[in-house]
N, C-alpha and C positions, 0 to 999 in steps of 0.2 A: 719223601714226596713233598715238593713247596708247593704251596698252594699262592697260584695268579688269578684272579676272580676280573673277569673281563665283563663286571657289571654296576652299577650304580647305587645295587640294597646291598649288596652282603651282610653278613651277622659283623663280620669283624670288619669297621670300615678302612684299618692299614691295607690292606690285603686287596683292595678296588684298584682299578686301574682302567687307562683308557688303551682300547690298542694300539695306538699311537705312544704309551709310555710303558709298553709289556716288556718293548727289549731289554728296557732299562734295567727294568724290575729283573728281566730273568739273569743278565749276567750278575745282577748282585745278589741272586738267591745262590747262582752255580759260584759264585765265590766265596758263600759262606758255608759252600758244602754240599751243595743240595745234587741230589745223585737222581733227580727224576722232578720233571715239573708236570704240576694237574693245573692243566685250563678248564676253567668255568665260564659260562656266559648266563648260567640261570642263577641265581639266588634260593638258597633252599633252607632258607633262615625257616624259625618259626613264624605261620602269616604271609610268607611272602607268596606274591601272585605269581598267576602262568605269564611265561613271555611263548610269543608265538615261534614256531619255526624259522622263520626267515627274519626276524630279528636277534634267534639264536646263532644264527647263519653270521650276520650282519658283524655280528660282536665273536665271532671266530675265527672267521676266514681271514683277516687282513694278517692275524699271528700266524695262521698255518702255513696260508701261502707263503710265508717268509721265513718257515721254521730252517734249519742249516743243519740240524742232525748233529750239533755240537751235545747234545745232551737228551735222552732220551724222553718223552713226552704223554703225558695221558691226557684224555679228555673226558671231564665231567657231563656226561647225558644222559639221558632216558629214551633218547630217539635214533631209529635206527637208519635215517634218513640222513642224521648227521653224523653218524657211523662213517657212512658209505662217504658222502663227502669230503670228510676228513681223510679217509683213506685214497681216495681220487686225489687230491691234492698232494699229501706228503706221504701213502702209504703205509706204513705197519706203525703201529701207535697202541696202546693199553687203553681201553675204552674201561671206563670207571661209572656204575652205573648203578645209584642208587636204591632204584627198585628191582634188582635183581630179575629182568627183562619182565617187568611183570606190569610195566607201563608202556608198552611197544609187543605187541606180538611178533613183532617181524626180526627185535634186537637179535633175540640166540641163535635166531638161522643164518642173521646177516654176520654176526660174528663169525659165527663157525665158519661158514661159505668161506670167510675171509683169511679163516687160520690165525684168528687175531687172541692176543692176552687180554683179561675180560675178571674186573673189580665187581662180586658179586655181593651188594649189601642187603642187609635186612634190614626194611623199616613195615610200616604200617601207615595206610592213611595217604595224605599230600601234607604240604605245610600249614596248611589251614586245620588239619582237624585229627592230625596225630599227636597232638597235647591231652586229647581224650581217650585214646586207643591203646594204655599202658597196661592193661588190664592183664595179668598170662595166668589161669587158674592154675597151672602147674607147675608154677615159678620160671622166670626168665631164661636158665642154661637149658630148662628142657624145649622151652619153644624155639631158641635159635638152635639146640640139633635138630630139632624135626623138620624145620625150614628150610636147612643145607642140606638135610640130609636129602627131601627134596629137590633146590637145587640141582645137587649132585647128577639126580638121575637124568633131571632138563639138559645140564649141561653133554655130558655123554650120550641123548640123543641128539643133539644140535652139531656133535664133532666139535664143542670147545673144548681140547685138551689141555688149558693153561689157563685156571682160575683161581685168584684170591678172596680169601674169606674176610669180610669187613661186617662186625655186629651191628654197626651204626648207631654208635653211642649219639644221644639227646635224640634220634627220629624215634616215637614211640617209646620214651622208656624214664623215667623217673631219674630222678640222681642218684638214691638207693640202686635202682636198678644197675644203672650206667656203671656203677665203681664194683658190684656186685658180678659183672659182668667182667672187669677188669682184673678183681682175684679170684678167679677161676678159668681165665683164659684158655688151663690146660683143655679144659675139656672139650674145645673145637679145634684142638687138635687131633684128637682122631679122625678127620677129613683127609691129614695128609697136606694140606695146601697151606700156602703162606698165608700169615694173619696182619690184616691192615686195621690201625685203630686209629680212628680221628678224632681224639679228643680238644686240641688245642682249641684254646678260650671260646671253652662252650660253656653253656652256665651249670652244670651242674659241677667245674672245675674249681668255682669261686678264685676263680683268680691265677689259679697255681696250676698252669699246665701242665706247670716238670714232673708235678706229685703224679697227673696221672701216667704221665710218656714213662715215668721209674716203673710202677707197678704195672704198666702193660707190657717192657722191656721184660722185667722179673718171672713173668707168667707166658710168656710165648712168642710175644710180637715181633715181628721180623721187619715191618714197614710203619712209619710215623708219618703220617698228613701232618702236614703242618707250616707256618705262617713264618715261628722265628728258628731258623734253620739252625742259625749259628748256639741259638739256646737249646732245640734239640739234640745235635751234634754236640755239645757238650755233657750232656745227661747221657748219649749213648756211651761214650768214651769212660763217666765216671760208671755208669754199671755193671762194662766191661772190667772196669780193671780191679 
């Protein structure tokens, strides 16, 4: 999954673009391999602010309406409003959505309604105040089962049949936590659902992405977010073989 960030803050500022320079960006992600691209229009750095709706809009729609179905597509949101629009425009798309509809009452009904594939992450907080919120008295692997395990039951009342599980490494969670998270991956496997990890050059990486894309590969991961495709893609290959 490359990550195209159709906004001004991002964490990582490669990875910015204007949508006037998205095509650019996406034929040279899908040349260096990339088997799925996730558009953003919000910044969900640590600290970063709300942008409203219809600037979310503003900073989507000119890539959507132009998308060609050359390569399969996700979008980063929390609102179900740009669900619906997204899907008015281009139709069946993977909505990717960090608060695992728990920032929109309306996302898991609009999903389901829609029969759409649906990235369910766990964090805590917003970007302003989930640097405080790391706190799990019961250690980390058991709060994110009981949270999908959750999930789970939202999602099968909502009719979403087709959901990935994404721990959401650095929203809420220490760098102990985050890598702690990464070798034991097994255990949110027993969901049953594909596991999506977005480590790349987050800080608790120090630097070295591949270190953690290797050990999220080794432990379960089936899907990598990520910025440098062609350095994924090669870490996938060497853990393969």
């Amino acid at each position: 999954m490359a990550i195209v960030n159709l906004t001004p803050d991002s964490f990582f500022a490669p990875s910015r673009v204007r949508a006037e320079q998205a095509q650019e960006r996406i034929r040279a992600l899908m040349a260096q391999g990339a088997d799925l691209i996730d558009l953003g229009a919000i910044s969900t750095r640590p600290g970063a602010e709300d942008v409203s709706l219809e600037e979310e809009w503003a900073r989507l729609a000119p890539v959507v309406r132009e998308w060609d179905r050359s390569i399969p597509f996700s979008v980063d949101t929390t609102r179900a409003e740009i669900v619906r629009r997204v899907y008015d425009c281009a139709g069946r798309f993977l909505v990717n959505d960090i608060s695992a509809g728990e920032d929109d009452p309306d996302m898991l009904a609009t999903v389901g309604e829609r029969g759409l594939p649906y990235v369910a992450m766990h964090k805590r907080g917003n970007p302003r105040t989930m640097d405080a919120q790391v706190d799990y008295p019961d250690g980390i692997m058991p709060a994110l089962a009981a949270y999908f395990s959750d999930f789970a039951r939202r999602a099968e009342a909502h009719g979403i049949a087709e959901w990935i599980l994404d721990p959401g490494l650095g929203f809420a969670k220490t760098a102990e936590q985050n890598w702690e998270i990464l070798d034991k991956l097994e255990a949110l496997q027993a969901f049953g659902r594909p596991i999506l990890i977005g480590a790349a050059d987050k800080r608790f990486t120090g630097g070295d992405t591949e270190k953690a894309h290797r050990l999220a590969l080794a432990h379960g991961a089936e899907i990598l977010r990520v910025h440098d495709v062609a350095a994924a893609r090669a870490t996938i290959l060497q853990t393969a073989a």
